[in-house]
C-alpha positions as CSV (number, residue, x, y, z in Angstrom):
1,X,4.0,-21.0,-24.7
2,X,3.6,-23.2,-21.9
3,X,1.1,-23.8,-19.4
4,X,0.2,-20.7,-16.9
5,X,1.6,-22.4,-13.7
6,X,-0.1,-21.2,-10.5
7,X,2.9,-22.2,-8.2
8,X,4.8,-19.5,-10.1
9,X,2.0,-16.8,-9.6
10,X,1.6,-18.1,-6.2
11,X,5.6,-17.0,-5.9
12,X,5.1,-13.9,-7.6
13,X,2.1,-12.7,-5.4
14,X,4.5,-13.5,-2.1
15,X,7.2,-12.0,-3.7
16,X,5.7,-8.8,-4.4
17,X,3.7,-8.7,-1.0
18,X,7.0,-8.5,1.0
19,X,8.7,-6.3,-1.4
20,X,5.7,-4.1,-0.4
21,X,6.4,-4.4,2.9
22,X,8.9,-1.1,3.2
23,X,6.4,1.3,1.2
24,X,4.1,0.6,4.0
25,X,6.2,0.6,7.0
26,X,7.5,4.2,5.1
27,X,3.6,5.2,5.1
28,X,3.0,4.1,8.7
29,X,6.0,6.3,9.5
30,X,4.7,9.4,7.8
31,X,1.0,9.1,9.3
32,X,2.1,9.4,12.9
33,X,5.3,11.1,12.9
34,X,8.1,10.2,15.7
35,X,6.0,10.9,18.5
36,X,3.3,8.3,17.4
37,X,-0.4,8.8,16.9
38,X,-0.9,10.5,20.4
39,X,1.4,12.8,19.6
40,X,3.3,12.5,22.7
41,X,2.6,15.8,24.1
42,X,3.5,17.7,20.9
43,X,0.3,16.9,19.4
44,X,-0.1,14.7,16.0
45,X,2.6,15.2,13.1
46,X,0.9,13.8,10.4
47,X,2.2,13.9,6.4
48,X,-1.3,12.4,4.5
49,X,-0.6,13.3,1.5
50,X,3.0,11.5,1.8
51,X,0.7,8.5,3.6
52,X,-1.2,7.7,0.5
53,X,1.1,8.3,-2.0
54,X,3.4,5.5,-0.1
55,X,0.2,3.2,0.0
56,X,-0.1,3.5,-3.4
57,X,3.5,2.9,-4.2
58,X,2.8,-0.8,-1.4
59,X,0.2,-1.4,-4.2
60,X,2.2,-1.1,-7.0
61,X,5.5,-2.4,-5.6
62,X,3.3,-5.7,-4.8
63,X,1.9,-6.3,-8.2
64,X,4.5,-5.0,-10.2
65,X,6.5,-9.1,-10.5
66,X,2.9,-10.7,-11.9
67,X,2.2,-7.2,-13.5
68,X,5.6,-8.0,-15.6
69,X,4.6,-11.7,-15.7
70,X,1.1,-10.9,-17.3
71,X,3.1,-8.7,-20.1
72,X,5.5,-11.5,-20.9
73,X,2.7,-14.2,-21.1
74,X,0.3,-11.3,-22.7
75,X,-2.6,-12.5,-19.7
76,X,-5.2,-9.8,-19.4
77,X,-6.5,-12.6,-17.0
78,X,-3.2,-11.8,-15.1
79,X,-2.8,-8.3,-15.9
80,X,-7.0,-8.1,-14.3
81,X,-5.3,-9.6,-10.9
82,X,-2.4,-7.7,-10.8
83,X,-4.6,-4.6,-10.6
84,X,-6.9,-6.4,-8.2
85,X,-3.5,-7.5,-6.3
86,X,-2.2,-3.8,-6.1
87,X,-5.8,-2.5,-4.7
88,X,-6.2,-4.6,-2.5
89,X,-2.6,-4.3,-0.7
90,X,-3.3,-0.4,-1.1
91,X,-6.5,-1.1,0.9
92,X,-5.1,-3.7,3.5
93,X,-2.0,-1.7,3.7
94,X,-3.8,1.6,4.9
95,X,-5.9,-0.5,7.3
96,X,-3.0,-2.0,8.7
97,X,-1.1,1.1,10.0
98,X,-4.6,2.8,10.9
99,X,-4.9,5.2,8.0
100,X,-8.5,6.3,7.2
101,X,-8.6,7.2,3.5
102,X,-7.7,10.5,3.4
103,X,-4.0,9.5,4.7
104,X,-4.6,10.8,8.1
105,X,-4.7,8.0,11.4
106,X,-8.1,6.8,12.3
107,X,-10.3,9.1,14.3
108,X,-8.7,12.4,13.9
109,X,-10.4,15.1,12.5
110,X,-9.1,17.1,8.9
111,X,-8.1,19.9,10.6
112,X,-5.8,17.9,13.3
113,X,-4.3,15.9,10.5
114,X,-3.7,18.4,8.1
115,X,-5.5,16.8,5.8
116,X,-7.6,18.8,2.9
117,X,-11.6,17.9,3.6
């Protein structure tokens, strides 16, 4: 087998990254509703459980190309950063549309949210 080549898990990072773009922009969607965080006057409309299971889904959509990669070169070294890869855009995701980690928006309470806890 050839040589691992870091341009092509360079590509496969970006690639995944911006196919895990619309998970997250669905996740941002569902932890604010239409009326946005404030609510808008009809107070928050939040879906947290919906929030994290998108997040997770921006995780895994982002690592699945070097996840596949990893199996075809059988690279636990690989497979090791494509579950760092899918953490970490989980994490980054959820800080990025303001989601604290129960799936609800930053600095509202459980019982606002809807949220369990």
């Amino acid at each position: 087998m050839p040589p691992l080549s870091g341009r092509t898990v360079a590509l496969l990072v970006v690639l995944g990254v911006v196919l895990a773009v619309a998970p997250a922009l669905a996740a941002g969607f569902t932890l604010c509703g239409v009326s946005g965080c404030s609510g808008a006057g009809f107070g928050v409309s939040a879906d947290p459980g919906t929030t994290r299971v998108l997040l997770v889904v921006a995780g895994l959509v982002a690592a699945l190309p070097l996840a596949g990669y990893a199996l075809r070169r059988r690279s636990g070294r690989l497979a090791a950063y494509a579950l760092a890869l899918a953490v970490a855009t989980t994490l980054v995701s959820g800080l990025l549309i303001g989601a604290d980690l129960r799936g609800c928006p930053r600095g509202v309470d459980s019982a606002t949210c809807g949220a369990p806890g």
